[in-house]
N, C-alpha and C positions, 0 to 999 in steps of 0.2 A: 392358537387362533383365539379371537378376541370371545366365540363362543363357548369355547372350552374354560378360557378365562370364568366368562359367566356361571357357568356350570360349576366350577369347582368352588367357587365364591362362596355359590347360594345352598350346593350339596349338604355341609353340616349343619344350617336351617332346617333344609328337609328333613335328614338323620333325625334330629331329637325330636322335630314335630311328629316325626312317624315313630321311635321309641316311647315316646309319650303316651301316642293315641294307641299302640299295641298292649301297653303297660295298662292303661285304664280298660279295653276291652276285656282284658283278662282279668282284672281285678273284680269288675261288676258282674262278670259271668260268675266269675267263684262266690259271689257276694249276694246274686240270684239265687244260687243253687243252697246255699247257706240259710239261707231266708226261705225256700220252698221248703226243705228238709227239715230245720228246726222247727222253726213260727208254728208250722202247719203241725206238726206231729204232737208241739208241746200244747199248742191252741187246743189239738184236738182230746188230750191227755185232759184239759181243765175242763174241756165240754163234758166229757166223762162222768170226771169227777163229781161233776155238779148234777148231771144225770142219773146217777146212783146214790147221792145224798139224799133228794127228793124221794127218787123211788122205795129210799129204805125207811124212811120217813114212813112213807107210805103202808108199806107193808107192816110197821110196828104197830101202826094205827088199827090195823084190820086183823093184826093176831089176836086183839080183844075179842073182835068177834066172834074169831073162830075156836077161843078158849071151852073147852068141852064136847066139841063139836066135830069129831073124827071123823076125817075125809070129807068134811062138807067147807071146803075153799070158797073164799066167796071171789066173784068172778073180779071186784076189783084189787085185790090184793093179788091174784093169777097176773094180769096188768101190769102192774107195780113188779111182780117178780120178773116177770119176762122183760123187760126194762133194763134191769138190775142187770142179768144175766149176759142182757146182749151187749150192754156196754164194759161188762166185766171183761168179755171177750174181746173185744177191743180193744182196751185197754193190757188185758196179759199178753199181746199183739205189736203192742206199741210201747218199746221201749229205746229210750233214745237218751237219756240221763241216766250217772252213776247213782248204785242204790234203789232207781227206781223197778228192777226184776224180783229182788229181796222184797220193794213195798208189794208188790201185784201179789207175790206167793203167799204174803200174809192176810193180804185182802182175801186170796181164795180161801185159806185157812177157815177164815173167822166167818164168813160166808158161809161155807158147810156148816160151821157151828151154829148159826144164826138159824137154818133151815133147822138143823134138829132142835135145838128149842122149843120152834116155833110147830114144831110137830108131836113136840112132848108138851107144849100146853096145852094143843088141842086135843089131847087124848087124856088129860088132866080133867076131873070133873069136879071134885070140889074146892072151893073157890079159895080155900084157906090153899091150898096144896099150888092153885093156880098162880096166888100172888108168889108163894115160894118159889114155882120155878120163875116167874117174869123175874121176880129180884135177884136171883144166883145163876138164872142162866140167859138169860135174853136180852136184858137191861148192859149187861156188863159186852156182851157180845155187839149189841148196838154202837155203845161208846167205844169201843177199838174201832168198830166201821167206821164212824163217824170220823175219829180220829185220822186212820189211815187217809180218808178221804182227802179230808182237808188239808192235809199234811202232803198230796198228793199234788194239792190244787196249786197249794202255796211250791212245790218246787216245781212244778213247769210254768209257773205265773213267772219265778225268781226268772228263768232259764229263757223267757220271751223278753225280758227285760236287760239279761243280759246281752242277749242279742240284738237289742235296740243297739245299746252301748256301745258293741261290738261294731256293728251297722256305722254310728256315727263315728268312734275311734280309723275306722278304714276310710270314712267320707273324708275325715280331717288331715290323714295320711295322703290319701290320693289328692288333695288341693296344694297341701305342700309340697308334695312332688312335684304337681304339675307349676306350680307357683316360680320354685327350682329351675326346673326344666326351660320356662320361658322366659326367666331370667340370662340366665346359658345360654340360650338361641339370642334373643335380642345384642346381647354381650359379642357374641360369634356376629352376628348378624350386622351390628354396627362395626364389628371392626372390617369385616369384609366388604360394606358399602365404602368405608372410610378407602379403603385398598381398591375395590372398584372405583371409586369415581374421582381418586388421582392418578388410577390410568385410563380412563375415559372420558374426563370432561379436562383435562388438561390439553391433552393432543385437541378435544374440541375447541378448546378455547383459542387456542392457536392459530386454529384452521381459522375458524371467526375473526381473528386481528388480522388474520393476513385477505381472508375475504375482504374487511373495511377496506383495508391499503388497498387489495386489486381496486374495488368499485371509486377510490378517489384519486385512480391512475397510478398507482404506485406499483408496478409491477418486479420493482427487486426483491421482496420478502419474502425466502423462503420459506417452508413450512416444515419445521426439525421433524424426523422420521426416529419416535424413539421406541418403534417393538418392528415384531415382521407380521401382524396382524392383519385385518383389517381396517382398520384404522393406522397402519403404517404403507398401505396400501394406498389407504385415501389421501394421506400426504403427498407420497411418489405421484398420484394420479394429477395432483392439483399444483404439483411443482412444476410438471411437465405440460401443465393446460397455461399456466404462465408463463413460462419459459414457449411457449408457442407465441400466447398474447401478444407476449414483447418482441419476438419474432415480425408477428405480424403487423405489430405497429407501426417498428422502424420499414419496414417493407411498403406498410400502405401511406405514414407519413407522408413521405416524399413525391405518391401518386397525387396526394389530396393537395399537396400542394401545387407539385404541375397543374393538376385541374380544376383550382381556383385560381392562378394565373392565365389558364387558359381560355375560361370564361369572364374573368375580366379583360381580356383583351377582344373576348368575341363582343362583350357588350359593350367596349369602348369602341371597335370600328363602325357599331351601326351611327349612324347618323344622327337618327330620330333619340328621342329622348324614351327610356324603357328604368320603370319603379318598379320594383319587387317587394311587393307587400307579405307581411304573414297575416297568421289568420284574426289577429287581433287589429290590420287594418295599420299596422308600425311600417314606415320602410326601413327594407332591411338591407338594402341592395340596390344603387342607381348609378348610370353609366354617365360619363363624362358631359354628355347634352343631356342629361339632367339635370348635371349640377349645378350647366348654366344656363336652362331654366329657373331654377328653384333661383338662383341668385340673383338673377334681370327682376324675377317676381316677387323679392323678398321673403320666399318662402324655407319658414324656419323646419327643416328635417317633414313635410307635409305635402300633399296635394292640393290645388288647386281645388277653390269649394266644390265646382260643380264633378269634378274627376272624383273629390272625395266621395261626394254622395253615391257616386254612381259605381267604384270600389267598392264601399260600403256595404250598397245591393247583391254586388255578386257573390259578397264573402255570405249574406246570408241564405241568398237561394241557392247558389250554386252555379246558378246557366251563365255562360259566355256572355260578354256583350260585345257584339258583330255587327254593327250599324254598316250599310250598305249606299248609302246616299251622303248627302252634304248637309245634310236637315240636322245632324251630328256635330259637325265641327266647329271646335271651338276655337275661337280666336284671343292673340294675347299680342299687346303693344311691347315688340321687342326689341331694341337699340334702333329706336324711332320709327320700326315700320310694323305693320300689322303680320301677324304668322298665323296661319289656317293651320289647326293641327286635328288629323279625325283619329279619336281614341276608338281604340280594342282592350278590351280587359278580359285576360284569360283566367281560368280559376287553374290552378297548379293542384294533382292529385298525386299518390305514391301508388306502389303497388294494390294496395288495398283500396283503392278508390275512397281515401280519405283523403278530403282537401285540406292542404297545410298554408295555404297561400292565394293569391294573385299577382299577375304580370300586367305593368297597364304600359301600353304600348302607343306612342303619341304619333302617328305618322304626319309628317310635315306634306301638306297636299297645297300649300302656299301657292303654285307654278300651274297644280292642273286647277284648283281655286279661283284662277287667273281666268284660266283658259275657257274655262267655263261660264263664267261671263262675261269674257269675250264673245265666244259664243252664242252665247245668250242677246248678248245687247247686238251681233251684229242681224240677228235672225228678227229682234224686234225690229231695227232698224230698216233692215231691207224690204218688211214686211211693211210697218207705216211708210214706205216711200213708195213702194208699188200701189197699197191701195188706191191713192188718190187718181192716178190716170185709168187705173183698172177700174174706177166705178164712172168716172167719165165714160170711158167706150162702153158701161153695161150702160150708162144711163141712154146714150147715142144708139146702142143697138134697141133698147126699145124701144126710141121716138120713131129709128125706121121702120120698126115691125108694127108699129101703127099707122102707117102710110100716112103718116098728118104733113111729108114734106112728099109726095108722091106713088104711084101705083110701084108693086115691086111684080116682078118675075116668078113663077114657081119657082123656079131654081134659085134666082136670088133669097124667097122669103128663105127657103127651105135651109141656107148658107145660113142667112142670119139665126134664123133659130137654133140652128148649133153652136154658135158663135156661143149666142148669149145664153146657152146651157154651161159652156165651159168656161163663158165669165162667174157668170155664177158659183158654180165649184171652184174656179180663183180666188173669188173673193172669202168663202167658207173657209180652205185652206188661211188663207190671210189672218183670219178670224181668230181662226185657233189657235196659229202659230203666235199672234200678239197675245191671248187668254192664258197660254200655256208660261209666255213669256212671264207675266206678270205671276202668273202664282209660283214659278220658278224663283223670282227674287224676293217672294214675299208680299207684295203692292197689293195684293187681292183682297177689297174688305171686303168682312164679313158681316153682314146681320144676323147676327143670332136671334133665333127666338124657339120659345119651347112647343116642340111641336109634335102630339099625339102618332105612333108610327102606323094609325089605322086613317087617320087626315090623311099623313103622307102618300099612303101603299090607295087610296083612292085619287089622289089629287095626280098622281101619276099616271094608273091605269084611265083614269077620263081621258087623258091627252092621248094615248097611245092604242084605247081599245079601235077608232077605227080602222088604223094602220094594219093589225093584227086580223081585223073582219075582212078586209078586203082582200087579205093572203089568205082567209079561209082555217086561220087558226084560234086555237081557243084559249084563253087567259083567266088563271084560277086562281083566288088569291086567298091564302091560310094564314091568319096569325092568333097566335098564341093571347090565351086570356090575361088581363092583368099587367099588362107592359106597361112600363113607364115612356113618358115625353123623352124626345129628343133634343137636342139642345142644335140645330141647325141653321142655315141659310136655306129661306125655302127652294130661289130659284135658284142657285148653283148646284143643291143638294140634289133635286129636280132635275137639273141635267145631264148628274153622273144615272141616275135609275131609267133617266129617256135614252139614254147611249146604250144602255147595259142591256133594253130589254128592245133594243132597234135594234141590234146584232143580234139577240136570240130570232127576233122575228126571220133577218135575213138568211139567218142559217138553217134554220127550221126547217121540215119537209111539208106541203100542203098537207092539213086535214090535222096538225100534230097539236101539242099544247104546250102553252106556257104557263110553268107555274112562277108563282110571288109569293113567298114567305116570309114570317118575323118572329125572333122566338128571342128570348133571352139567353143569354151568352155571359162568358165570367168576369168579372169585376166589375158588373151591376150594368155591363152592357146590353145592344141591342142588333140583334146579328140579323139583316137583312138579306133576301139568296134569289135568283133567278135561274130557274131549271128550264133550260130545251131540251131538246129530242137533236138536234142536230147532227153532225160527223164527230163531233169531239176536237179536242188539241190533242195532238202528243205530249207525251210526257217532256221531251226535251225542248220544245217548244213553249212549256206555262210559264218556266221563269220570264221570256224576252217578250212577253205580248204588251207588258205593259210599258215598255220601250216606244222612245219617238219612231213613228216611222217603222214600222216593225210590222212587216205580214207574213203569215204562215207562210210554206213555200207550198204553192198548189190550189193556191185558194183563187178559185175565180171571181168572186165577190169585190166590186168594186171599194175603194176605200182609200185616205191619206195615209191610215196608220197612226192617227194624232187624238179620235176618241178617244182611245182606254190607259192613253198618258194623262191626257184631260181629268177623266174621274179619277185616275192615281190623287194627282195633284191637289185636286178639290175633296177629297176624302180624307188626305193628310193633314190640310189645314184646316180641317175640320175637327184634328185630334182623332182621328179612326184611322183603319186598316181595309184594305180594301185586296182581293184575294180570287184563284179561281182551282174548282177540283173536278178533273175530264178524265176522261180514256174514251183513246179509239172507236167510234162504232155504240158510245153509251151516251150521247150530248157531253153538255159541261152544264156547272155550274157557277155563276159568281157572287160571290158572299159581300158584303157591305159593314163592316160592321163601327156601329156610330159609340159613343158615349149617353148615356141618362143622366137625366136630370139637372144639376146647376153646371154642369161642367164648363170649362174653360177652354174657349174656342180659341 
């Protein structure tokens, strides 16, 4: 196995580095013990030596004194002896050089002789007699001490020196060994990486070229299997993860191909024109009525400007664009006639909720387009064509409600005055239906002017606080410090907040409140709100309120259902957003919310 490999490799590296370090452990302990034992013993031999010179010194000195003087020692020569004495002992103690047992016995020798002298001059009284004995017996005895001594000093001085020698001859030995020794291991050491790493980084390298090939599709390469290691292991492992690959390629080949013809033909039967963008905003992908889009329009491999921009957007926020009205679509002059198309642009994500793309999806609404101002024009039409006799009979029903052509009946006035209640409400409905028309196709100007949203939230409540006092409710109006101007039409704007806040009044409970608020809102807007207390919407009901014609089901509250399409309308072309948030049994709310400042109505 490739670890046993290893191991055996590196084993005679180890070997000599551990013969080495075992070699030198033993040498310096023998080389310690060598140096404790000699150094010290011969060191201690010179301290001696040196110790008993002085002291004899000493004592020669003090035998003058005591020349004639028996038995009377003087206390520093006593000193000087016991000196002498104790290192003698010491010294006939320590012996650790040849010849040096022979010097000690002759030191004791002369020693003895030294004391008798020194005792026969002090019992020597005259002074002729006393130089005779210093000169034949103390002087001569001195000088072999002396002798001995130093003779003493100089061979354990020799015997430290040569243990210096000694010392460094084993230092110079043990470096050449070791010098040797890592020579040998390096030598072993290189030939065995040489041997390791052409049976390990060859099979690696192998593996490496045939890794390239896999990752630039080349799946025939095998990978030679030349031990039963591990590493002959990782070959078998990686020839059989290829031989899968290629398995699996020819196998999913063939899918990926069914299913890109299959999706081209799903994207060639839709009708509508469908780009498939990536995320860099490139098409990558467009179906047969795209292409004859793009070619009616001259358009080279691109979108449409305004399509582009608005790609563009979703590839960087992310959100859908899902336009729900006609205020959306775009038109294009195609083999001579006009084509309504309302784009959706989907954002494309993977698993990961990473987005790789968008879908822009052109739907051809050319027909409901149509229909729609069909619609439109015939609702205005029928509308200007009725007012006119319908304000005749209102005008006719009030000449006779003022008896100016004759006395009328109670029962008669009582007819006419209902009459010309639901002329009335004829001609409002009229009203609306012609206002609605117009801002339907756009016709509706606008005066803009910039208009403070605390002007506005009073210029409204003036008109409406009576309406609200006479119902007995109350009207509270909160706005936020610091708002910016509005950019509006006073009295169009004026009549989406009189609608808004004449349906809270209507629905409201006697005694309840109404609030008006203004607070800033995002992208530098101005978000205006009307809160009742009423019954609420339901939920499935918020979306279609703002629908022509559209009443809750249950609602006793008279109405056409054409109000809150009205402020739709006038809000839109206003550039805002107009919105409402209820449940059951909690009121509602409806929000307003406009643009600031120079904005572009």
């Amino acid at each position: 196995m490739l670890r046993t490999r290893l191991f055996l490799n590196l084993l005679p590296f180890v070997v000599i580095l551990m013969a080495i370090g075992l070699y030198a452990i033993v040498l310096f302990g023998r080389l310690a013990n060598s140096v404790d034992t000699k150094v010290t013993e011969n060191y201690r031999s010179v301290l001696a030596a040196q110790a008993m010179t002085v002291a004899l010194a000493g004592m020669e000195q003090e035998a003058w004194s005591m020349a004639g003087k028996q038995n009377a020692a003087s206390k520093v020569f006593t000193q000087h002896q016991l000196r002498f004495e104790a290192n003698l002992t010491a010294q006939l103690e320590n012996v650790s050089l040849p010849g040096e047992r022979e010097m000690n016995r002759q030191l004791a020798t002369n020693y003895l002789a030294f004391k008798s002298a020194v005792t026969e001059l002090a019992s020597t009284v005259k002074p002729e007699s006393q130089h005779q004995v210093y000169e034949q017996q103390l002087a001569p005895v001195v000088l072999k001490l002396n002798f001995l001594l130093e003779k003493m000093r100089k061979l354990n001085h020799q015997a430290i020196v040569a243990t210096s020698q000694n010392i460094q001859n084993i230092k110079r030995e043990v470096s050449r060994l070791m010098v040797i020794g890592m020579v040998v291991a390096i030598i072993i050491s290189s030939y065995a990486c040489y041997r390791l790493s052409r049976s390990i980084l060859q099979p690696i390298q192998s593996l490496t070229k045939a890794t390239r090939e896999l990752g630039e599709g080349n799946l025939g390469q095998p990978v030679p299997i030349g031990s039963r290691d591990e590493l002959g292991e990782l070959a078998v492992a990686f020839n059989r993860m290829a031989a899968k690959l290629q398995e699996y390629r020819q196998s999913t080949t063939a899918e990926i191909v069914h299913l890109h013809r299959a999706m081209e033909a799903t994207l060639a039967a839709f009708p509508d024109p469908i780009f498939v963008l990536d995320r860099e905003g490139r098409i990558e992908l467009r179906n047969p009525a795209a292409n004859d889009l793009g070619t009616s329009l001259r358009l080279e491999n691109e979108l449409p400007g305004r399509l582009r921009a608005l790609a563009h957007k979703t590839l960087q926020s992310g959100e859908n664009f899902l336009p729900h009205s006609f205020k959306e679509v775009a038109s294009y002059r195609l083999n001579g006639a006009d084509k309504f198309f309302l784009p959706r642009i989907l954002a494309m994500r993977d698993k990961e909720d990473s987005m790789f793309g968008v879908a822009v999806v052109l739907y051809d609404v050319t027909r409901f387009r149509l229909l729609d101002a069909a619609k439109t024009n015939l609702v205005a039409t029928v509308s200007h064509e009725l007012k006119t006799p319908l304000t005749n009979v209102r005008m006719t029903l009030h000449i006779l409600l003022e008896k100016t052509v004759g006395a009328l009946t109670p029962k008669q006035d009582e007819l006419l005055q209902a009459a010309r209640d639901d002329t009335e409400r004829l001609l409002r409905i009229l009203n609306d239906l012609l206002d609605l028309a117009r801002l339907e196709e756009g016709n509706a100007e606008l005066h803009s002017e910039q208009v403070a949203p605390t002007e506005l939230m009073q210029m409204v409540t003036e008109e409406i606080t009576d309406t609200a006092s006479a119902k007995g409710l109350k009207l509270s109006c909160k706005l936020e410090p610091g708002l910016p101007p509005v950019a509006v039409d006073r009295q169009r704007i004026s009549h989406v907040f009189t609608n808004l806040i004449t349906n809270a009044i209507k629905h409201s409970p006697p005694g309840g409140e109404i609030q008006l608020r203004a607070a800033s809102a995002a992208d530098g807007c101005v978000q205006f709100s009307i809160a009742d207390q009423g019954p609420g919407i339901p939920e499935e009901y918020q979306t279609r309120i703002f629908d022509r014609f559209f009443r809750v089901p249950g609602q006793t509250k008279t109405g056409a259902g054409l109000g809150l399409s009205i402020a739709r309308e006038i809000t839109v072309a206003h550039g805002g957003r107009i919105g409402v948030k209820s449940s059951p049994g909690h009121g509602s709310t409806f929000y307003v919310v406009l643009k600031a400042g120079d904005s572009n109505v």
